[in-house]
N, C-alpha and C positions, 0 to 999 in steps of 0.2 A: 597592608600586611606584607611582612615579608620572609621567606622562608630558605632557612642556613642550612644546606646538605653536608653534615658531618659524614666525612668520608672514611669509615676504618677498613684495614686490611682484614681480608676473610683468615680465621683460625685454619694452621694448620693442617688440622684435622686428625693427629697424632696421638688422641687421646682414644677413650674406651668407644663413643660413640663414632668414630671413625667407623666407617662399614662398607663396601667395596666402593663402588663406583660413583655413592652418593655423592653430589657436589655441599659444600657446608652451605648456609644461608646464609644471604646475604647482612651483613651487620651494620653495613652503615644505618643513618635514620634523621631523620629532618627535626631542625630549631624552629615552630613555626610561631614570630612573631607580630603579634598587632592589635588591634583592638575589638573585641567577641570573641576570638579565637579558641577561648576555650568550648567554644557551643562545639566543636572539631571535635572531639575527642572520642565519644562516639562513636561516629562512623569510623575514626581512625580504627578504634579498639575491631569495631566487624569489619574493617577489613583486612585484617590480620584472622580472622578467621576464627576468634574469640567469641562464646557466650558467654560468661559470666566473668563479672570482675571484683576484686575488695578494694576497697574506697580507701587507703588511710589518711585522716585529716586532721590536721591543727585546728584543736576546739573551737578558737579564735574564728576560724571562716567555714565553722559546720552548717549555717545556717546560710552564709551567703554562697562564697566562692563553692562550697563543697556541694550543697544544694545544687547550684547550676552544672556541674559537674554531672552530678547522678541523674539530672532530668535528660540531660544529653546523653548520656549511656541508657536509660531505659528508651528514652526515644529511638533508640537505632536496635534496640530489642537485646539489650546486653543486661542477665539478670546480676543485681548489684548487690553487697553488703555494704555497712558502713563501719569502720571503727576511729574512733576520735582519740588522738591523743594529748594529753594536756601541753597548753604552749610552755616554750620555754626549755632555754639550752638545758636544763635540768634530764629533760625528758629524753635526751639522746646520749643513750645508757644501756649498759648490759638487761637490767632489769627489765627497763619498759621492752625491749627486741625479743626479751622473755614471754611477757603479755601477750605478743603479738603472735609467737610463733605457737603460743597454745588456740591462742583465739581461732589461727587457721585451723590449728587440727579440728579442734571443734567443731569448726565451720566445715570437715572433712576438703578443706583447700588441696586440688589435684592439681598437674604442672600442667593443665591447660587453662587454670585460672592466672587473670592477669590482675597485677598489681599496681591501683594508682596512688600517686602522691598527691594532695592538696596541700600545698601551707609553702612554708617558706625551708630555708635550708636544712633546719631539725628534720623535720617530719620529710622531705628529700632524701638526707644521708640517712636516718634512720630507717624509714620504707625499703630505700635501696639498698640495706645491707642485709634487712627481712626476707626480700624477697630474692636476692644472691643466696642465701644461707636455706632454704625453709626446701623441703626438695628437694634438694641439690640445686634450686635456680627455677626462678622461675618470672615469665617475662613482667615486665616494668616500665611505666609511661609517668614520667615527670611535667606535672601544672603547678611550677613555679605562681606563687604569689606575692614575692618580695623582691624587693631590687636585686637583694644580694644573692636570691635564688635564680633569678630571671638570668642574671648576666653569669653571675660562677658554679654554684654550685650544684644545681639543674642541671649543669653539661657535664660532659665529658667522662661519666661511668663512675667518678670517687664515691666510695659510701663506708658509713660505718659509724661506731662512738665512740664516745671518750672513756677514761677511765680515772681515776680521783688521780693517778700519778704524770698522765697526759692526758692531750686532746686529740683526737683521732687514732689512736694506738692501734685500735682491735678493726679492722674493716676488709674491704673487697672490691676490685674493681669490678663494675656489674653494669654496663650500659645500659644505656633503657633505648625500649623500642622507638619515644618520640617525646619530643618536652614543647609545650603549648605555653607559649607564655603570654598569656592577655595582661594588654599593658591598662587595662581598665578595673584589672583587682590593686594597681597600686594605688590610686584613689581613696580607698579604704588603710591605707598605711597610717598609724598616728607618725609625726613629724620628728620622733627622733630613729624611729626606726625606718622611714625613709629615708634620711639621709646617712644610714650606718653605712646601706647598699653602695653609697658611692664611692666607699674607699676603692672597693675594687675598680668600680670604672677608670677611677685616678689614675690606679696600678697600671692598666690595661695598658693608657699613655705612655707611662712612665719605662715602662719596661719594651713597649713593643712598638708604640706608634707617637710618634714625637706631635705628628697634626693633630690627632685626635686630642690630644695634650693640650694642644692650645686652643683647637676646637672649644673643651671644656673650659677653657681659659676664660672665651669671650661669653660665653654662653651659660654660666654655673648661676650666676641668680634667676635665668628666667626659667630655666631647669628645674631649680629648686622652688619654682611658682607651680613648677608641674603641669607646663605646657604642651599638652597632647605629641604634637609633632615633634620637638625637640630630645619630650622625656623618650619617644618609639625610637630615634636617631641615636642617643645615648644606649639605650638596649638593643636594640641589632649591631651596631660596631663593636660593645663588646662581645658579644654573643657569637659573634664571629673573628674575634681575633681568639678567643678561647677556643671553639671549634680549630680551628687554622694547629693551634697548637695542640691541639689532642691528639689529630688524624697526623700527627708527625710522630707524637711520640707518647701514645697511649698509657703504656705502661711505666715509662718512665726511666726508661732504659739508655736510652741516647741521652739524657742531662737536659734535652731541651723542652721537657714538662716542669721541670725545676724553678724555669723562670716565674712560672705562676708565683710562685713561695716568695716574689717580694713582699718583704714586713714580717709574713708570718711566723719565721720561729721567735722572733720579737713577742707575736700577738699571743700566739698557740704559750708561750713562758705567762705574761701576762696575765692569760684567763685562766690558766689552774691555780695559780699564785694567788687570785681575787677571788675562786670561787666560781664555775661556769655557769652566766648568765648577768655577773656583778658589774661586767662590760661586756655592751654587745659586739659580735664577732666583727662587726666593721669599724666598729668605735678602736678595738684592739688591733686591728690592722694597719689603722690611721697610724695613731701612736707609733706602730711598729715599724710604717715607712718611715717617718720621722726618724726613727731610731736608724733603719740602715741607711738612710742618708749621712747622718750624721758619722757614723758609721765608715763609708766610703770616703766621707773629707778626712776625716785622721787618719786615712791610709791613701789621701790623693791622687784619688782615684776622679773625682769631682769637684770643682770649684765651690766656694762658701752659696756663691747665688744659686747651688739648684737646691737646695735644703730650703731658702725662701721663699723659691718658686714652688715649690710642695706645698710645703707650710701654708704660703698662702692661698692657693687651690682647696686644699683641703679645709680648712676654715672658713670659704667659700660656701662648701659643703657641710658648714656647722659640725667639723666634725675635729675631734682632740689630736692633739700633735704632742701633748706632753704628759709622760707619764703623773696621775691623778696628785694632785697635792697630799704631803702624808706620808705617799710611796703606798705600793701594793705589798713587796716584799724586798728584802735586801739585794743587790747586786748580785752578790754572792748565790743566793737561793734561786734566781731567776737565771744564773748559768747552771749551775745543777739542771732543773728542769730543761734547757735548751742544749744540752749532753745528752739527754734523754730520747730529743728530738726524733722524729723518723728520719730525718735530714740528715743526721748525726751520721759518723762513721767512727767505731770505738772512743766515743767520746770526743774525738777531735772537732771542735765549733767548724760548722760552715754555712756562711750567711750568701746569699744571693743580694748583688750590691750592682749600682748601675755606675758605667763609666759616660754613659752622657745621658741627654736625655734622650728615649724612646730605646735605650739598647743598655741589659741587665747582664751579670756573670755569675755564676757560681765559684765560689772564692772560697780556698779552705784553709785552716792552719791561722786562725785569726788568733791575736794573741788576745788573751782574757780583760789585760788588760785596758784592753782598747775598746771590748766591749761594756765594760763597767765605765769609761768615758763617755761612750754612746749613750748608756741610760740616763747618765745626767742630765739634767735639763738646763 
């Protein structure tokens, strides 16, 4: 087991609940990963000083993961509810955060009631944008159950949905009190949704850590056999280069949270242009580094070999490097949408693009048509 202390700066305190002399609480809160680790959660929840908590879980692991969840909260005498939301990027939506926020009233949910997540990235950003919004806020404990949860999106506070015109548009930053990531619910993963997760691992390399790069280099088939010790090694490095990067720049103000966004406005264009869900979020990610690699060699920034050396890591990890045969949507329509970007700054494109390996920039003022070269396969 091993446990990642994300370290954030305490708030201000310049808001309404400022009040003389109280000192603000402490914010940071621990990655703890390994194998059981969710039986933890429990006690975590009482000793935070919590009774009661609401379950929200991905239909998908109501009966496994979420189960074991709730036996450990009432074991430590935490009274629970449950509510299941159906799987599927579909579900992370205005509407469904709708369901949910009635459900708590119902439930007369007070801001001492705490909010957990079961499932994988959907039911993460979407719980955590519930329970930022529901209140005014109210606290939040992420049990990743998916690669892509475990390593990205379980960290570092991003929450929220899509909406039919983008992906992520409407959200919050809302940290959660502690994210348990048992590496014994990927197990349970079918095989393509396992290996969506590792685009980001790739990322991780790519952008921040050149060994871990190659690490995965020598290492990605017996990975992808799902080798206890190996797949925990892949999950705590990245789980802690994303930490690394949040306690730097949380809100995203200094540029250096930006790096995360290698691929993505490639991916985020991608999955509203197909439909969200039509590709999985790492499937589109894949594709999407492909794209800014390619991307950074017509503006020689990178040599022809690192777009191979992607390419082939990633298909490694069984996972697409070239936009679907067919096409999703024209050139054209998939700049549109990435104008739209949150990235975006009055429309002007700006792609996060690596000049070697293990080290990424934010780069703006790209000409359009260099990025319709990029889509090409």
């Amino acid at each position: 087991m091993a446990t990642i202390r994300l370290h954030l700066p305490l708030q201000d305190g310049s808001g309404p609940e400022k009040s003389g002399d109280v000192s603000p609480p402490d914010r940071s809160y621990d990655i703890v990963v390994g194998h059981g680790v969710l039986a933890g959660i429990g006690p975590a929840i009482r000793s935070a000083a919590a009774s009661r908590a609401v379950l929200i879980a991905d239909a998908a692991v109501l009966e496994t993961h979420a189960a074991r969840a709730v036996e450990s909260l009432k074991s430590a005498g935490i009274a629970v509810e449950t509510i299941p939301v159906p799987s599927g990027e579909a579900s992370k939506c205005l509407s469904q955060a709708g369901l949910l926020w009635d459900a708590f009233a119902r439930l007369a949910v007070d801001r001492r009631t705490h909010v957990v997540a079961v499932g994988g990235g959907v039911v993460g950003d979407l719980a955590g944008f519930v329970a930022a919004t529901f209140a005014r806020g109210l606290a939040c404990w992420q049990v990743p159950t998916t690669v892509i949860a475990q390593v990205d999106s379980g960290i570092g506070g991003k929450t929220g949905v899509n909406l039919p015109s983008g992906k992520n548009l409407v959200g919050a930053f809302w940290q959660p009190r502690g994210v348990f990531a048992d590496i014994d619910t990927l197990a349970t993963l079918p095989d393509r949704e396992f290996a969506s997760g590792f685009a980001e691992v790739v990322k991780y390399g790519m952008i921040l850590d050149a060994e871990f790069f190659e690490w995965l280099e020598a290492h990605a088939s017996r990975i992808m056999a799902r080798e206890p010790a190996l797949l925990a090694r892949a999950v705590e490095r990245s789980a802690a280069l994303k930490a690394f990067v949040v306690e730097r720049d949380e809100l995203e103000t200094t540029g250096l949270r930006a790096v995360l966004n290698y691929g993505h406005t490639f991916a985020h264009a991608l999955e509203t242009a197909a439909g969200y869900g039509s590709l999985l979020h790492g499937e589109a990610v894949a594709i999407g580094m492909a794209r800014a690699a390619r991307l950074a060699v017509l503006l020689r920034r990178v040599p022809r070999s690192l777009i191979d050396r992607q390419d082939s890591l990633l298909t490694e990890f069984s996972l697409p490097t070239a936009v679907p045969a067919g096409g999703i949507a024209t050139a054209d329509t998939l700049l549109d949408i990435m104008r739209r970007d949150k990235k975006s700054v009055a429309g002007s494109l700006r792609f996060v693009l690596p000049d070697r390996l293990g080290h990424v920039e934010l780069v703006e003022g790209i000409p359009a048509d260099l990025v319709r070269q990029s889509l090409a396969n």
